[in-house]
C-alpha positions in Angstrom: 0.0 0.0 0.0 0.9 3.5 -1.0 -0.6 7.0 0.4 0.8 10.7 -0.2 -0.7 13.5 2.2 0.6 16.1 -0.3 0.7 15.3 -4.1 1.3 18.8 -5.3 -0.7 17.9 -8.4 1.0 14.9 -9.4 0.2 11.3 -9.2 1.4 8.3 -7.7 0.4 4.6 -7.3 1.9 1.8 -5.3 4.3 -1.2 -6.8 5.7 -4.5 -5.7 8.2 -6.8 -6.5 6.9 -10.4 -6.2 9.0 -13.5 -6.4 7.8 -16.5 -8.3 7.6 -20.0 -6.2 8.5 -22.0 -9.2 11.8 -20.2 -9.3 10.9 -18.3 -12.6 12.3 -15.0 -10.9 10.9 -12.2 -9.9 7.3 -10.3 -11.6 7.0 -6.7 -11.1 3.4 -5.3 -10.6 1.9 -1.9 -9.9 -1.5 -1.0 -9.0 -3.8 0.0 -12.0 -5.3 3.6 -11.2 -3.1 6.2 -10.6 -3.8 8.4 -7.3 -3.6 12.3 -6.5 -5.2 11.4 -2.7 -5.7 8.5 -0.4 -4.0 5.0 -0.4 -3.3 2.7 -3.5 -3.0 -0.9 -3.0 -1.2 -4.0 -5.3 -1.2 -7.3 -3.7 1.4 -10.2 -5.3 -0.4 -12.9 -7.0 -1.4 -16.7 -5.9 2.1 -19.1 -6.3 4.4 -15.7 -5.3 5.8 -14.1 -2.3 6.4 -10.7 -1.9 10.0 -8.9 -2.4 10.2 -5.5 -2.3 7.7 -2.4 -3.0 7.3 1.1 -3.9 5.8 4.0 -5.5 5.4 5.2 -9.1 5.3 9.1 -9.4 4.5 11.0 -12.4 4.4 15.0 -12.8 0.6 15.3 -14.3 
């Protein structure tokens, strides 16, 4: 999960880095809406564990 209290008129949206159980490496996914308020969620899929995550900013 991702939230910003102060966007300044950009965007953001929550990523994470999953790992594949099947040992195919490692998927990275990021949440499908992007936010200017408020929390933004991505959740690994079924058959992965989770990694690492982070958030995707853009200006506009």
């Amino acid at each position: 999960m991702a939230r910003c209290s102060h966007s300044n008129g950009g965007h953001y949206k929550a990523s994470v880095l999953c790992t594949r159980l099947d040992g195919g490496g490692k998927i990275d996914i990021e949440a499908v809406a992007w936010r200017t308020s408020g929390w933004s969620k991505v959740y690994c899929p079924a058959l992965t564990t989770f990694y690492s995550a982070g958030i995707v900013t853009k200006a506009s």
